[in-house]
Residue frames as qw, qx, qy, qz and C-alpha x, y, z in Angstrom:
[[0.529, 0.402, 0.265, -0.699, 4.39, -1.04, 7.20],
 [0.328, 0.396, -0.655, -0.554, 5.16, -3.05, 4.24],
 [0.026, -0.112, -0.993, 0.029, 3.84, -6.27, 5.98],
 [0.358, 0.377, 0.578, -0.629, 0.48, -4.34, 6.15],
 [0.575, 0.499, -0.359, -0.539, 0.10, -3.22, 1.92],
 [0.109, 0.173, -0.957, -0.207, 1.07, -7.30, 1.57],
 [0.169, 0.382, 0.845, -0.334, -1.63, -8.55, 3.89],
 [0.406, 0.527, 0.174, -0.726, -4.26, -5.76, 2.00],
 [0.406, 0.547, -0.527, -0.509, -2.94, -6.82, -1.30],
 [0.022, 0.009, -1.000, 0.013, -3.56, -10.71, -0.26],
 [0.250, 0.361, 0.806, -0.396, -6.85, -9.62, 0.61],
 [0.500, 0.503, 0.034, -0.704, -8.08, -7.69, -2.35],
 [0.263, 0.243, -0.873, -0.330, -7.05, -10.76, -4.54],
 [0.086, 0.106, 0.978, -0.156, -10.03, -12.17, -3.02],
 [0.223, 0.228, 0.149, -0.936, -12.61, -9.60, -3.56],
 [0.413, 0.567, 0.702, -0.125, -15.40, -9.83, -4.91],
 [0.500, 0.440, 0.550, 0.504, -16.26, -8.61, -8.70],
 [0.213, -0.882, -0.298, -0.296, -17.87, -5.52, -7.57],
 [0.249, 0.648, -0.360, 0.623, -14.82, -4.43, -5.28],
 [0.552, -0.627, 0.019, -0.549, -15.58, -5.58, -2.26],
 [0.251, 0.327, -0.824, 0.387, -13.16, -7.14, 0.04],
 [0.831, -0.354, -0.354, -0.242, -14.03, -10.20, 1.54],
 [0.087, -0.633, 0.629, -0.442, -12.61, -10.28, 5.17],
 [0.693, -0.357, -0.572, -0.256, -12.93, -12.83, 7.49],
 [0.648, -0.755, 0.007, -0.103, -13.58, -12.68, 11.29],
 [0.881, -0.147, 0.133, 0.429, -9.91, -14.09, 11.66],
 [0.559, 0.418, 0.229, 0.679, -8.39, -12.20, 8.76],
 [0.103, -0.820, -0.049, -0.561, -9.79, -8.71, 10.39],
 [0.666, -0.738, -0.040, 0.105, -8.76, -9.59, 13.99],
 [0.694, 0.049, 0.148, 0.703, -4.79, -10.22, 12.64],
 [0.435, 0.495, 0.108, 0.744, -4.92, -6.86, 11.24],
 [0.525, -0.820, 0.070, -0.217, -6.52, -4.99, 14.34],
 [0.781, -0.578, -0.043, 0.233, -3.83, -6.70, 16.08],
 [0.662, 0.399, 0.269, 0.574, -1.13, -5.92, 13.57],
 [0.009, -0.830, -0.093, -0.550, -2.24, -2.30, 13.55],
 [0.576, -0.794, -0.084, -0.179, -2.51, -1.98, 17.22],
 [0.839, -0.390, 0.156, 0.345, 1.43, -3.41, 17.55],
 [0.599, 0.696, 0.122, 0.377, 2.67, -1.12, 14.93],
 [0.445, -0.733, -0.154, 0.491, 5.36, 0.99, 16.09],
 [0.158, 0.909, -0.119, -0.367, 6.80, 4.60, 15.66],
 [0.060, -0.685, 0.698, 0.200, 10.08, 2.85, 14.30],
 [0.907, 0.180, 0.380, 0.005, 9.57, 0.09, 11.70],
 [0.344, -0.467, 0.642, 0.502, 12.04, -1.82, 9.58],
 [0.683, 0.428, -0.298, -0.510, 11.29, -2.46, 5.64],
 [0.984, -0.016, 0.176, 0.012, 11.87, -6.04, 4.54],
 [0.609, 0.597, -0.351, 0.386, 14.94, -4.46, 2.51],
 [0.136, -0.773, 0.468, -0.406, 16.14, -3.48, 6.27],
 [0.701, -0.413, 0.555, -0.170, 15.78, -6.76, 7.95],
 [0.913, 0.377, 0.007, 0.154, 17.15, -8.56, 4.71],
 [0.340, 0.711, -0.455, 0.415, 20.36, -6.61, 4.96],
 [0.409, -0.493, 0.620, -0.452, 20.39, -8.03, 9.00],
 [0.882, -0.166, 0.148, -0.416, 19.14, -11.44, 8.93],
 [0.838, 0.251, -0.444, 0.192, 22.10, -13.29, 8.60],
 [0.080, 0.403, -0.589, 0.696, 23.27, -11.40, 11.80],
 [0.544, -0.308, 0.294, -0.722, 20.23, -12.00, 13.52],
 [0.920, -0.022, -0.313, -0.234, 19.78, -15.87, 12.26],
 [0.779, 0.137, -0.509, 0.339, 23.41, -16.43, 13.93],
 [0.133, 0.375, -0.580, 0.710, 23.19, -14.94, 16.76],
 [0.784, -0.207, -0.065, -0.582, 19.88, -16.52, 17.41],
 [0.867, 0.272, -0.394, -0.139, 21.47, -19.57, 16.73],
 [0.382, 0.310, -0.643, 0.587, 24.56, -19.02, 18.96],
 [0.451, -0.470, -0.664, 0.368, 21.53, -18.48, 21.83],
 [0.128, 0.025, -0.013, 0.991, 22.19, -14.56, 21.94],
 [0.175, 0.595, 0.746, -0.244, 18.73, -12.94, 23.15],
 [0.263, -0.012, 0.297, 0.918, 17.78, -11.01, 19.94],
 [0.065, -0.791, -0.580, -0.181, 14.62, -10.12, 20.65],
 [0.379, -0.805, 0.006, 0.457, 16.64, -7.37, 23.19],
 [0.433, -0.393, 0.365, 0.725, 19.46, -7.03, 20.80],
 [0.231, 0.045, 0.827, 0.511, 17.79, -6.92, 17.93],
 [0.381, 0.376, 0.606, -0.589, 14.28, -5.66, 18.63],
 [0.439, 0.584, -0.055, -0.680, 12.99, -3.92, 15.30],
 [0.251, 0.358, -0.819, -0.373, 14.18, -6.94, 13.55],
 [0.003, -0.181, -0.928, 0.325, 12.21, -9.51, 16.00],
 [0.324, 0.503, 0.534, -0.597, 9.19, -7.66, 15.88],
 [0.487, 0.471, -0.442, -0.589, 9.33, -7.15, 11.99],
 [0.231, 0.095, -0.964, -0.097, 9.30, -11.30, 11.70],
 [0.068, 0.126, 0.864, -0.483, 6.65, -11.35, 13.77],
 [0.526, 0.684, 0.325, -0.386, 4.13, -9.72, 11.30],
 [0.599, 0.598, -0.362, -0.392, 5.76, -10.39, 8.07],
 [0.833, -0.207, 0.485, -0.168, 5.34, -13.74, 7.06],
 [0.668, 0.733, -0.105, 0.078, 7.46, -13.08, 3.92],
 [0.148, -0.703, 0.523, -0.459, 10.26, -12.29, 6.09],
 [0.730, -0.414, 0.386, -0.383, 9.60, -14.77, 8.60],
 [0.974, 0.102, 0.190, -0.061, 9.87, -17.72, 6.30],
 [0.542, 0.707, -0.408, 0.200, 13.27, -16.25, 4.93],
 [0.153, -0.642, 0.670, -0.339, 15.00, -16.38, 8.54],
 [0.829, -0.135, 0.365, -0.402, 13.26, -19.98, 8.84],
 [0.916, 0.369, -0.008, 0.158, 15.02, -21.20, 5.92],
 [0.367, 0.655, -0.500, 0.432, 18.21, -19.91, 6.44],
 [0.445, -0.399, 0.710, -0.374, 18.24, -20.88, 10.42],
 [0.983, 0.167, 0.058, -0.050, 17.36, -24.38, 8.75],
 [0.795, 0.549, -0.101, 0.238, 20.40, -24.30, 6.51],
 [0.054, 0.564, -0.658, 0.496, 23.21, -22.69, 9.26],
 [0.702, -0.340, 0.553, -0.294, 21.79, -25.62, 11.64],
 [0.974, 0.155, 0.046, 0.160, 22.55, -28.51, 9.14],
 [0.298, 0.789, -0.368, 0.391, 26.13, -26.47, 8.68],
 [0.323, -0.601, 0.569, -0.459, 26.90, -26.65, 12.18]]
């Protein structure tokens, strides 16, 4: 749930003087979808930080970690804080290799 208070906390930085949060058509569909994909069992960014070197190399090695891995795969997939960490690091173990 932490990728949701980010996304809220990206959008009240836009508000308007008067408090009002400016959405846009786009910016509300993501979070409907977001919401709607939320599950009983979510990881925090501290949880999938403590995993993502396991999960970048075993991606890497081919290993399907969307199965092995689920709560980690689906936490990248709506935190784009997250996301960009395993993107740089699966950058940096592919020039390694």
């Amino acid at each position: 749930m932490q990728w949701i208070t980010r996304l809220f906390k990206r959008i009240q930085k836009n508000s308007h003087p008067i408090g009002a949060q400016k959405i846009t058509p786009s910016q509300a569909e993501m979070m409907l979808k977001m919401i709607q994909k939320t599950q009983e069992v979510e990881l925090s960014c501290n949880d999938v930080h403590d995993l993502l070197s396991q999960y970048t190399e075993m991606a890497l090695r081919g290993e399907d970690v969307t199965h092995l891995l689920p709560l980690v795969h689906h936490h990248l997939e709506f935190c784009p804080d997250c996301r960009e960490e395993y993107e740089a690091l699966s950058r940096i173990l592919q020039a390694e290799i």
